[in-house]
C-alpha positions as CSV (number, residue, x, y, z in Angstrom):
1,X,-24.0,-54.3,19.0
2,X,-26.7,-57.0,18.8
3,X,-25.9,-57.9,22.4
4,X,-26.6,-55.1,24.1
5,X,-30.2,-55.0,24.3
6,X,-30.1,-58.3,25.4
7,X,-28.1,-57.0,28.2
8,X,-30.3,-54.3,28.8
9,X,-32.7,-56.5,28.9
10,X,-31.1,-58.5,31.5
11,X,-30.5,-55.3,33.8
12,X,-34.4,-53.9,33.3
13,X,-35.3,-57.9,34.4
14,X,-32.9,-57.8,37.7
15,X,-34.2,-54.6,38.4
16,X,-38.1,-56.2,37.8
17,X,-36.7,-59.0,40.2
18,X,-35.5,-57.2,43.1
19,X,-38.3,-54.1,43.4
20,X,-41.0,-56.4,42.4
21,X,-42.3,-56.7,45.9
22,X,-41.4,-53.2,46.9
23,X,-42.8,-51.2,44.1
24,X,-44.2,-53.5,41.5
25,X,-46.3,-55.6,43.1
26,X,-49.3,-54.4,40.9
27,X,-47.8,-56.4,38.0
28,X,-47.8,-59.9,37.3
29,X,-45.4,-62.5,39.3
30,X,-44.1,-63.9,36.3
31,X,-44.1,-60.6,34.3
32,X,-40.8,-59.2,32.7
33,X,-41.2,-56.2,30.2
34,X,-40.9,-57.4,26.5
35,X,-40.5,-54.5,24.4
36,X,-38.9,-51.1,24.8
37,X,-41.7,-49.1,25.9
38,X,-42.8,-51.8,28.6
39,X,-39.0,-51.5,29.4
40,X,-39.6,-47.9,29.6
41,X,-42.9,-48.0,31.7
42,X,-41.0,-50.5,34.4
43,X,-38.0,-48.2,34.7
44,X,-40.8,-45.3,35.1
45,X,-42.6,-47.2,38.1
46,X,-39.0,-48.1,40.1
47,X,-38.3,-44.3,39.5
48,X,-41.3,-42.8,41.1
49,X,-42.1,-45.2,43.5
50,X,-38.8,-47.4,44.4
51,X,-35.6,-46.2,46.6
52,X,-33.0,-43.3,45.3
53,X,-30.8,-46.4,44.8
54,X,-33.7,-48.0,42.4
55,X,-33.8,-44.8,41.0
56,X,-30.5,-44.1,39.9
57,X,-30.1,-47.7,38.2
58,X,-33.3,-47.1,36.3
59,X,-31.9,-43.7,34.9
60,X,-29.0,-45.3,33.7
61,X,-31.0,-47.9,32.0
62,X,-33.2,-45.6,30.6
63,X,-29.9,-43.9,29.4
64,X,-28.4,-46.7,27.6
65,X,-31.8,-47.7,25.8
66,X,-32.0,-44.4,24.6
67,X,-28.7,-44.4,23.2
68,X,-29.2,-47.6,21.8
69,X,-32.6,-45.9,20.2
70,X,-31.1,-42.8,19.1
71,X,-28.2,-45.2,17.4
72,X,-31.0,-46.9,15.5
73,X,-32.8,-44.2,14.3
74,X,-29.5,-42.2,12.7
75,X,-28.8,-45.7,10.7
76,X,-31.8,-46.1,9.1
């Protein structure tokens, strides 16, 4: 289970890497989101401004994180 986020991770990054120029070009060059919510707030901007396929592959980012959320909350 401790893999996953970095996974997630690793998917939100690719995703930073190849709509950077299209639709995040506002943020840093080097920047990569280091928490959930800036994870969040990346998938947000590829959704509203990127491509439907952009689009799609942030939802189902934003689906896993918030299973791995909801997993996290119903242990503690």
């Amino acid at each position: 289970m401790k893999d996953e986020p970095r996974s997630l991770a690793g998917l939100v990054n690719a995703l930073v890497d190849e709509y950077r120029t299209r639709c995040l070009w506002f943020l840093r060059p080097d920047y990569y989101p280091a928490t959930r919510d800036e994870q969040l707030r990346v998938l947000d901007y590829v959704q509203r401004h990127g491509d439907r396929a952009g689009y799609v592959r942030a939802a189902t980012i934003r689906q896993w994180l918030s299973q791995i959320s909801s997993g996290d909350s119903a242990a503690s």
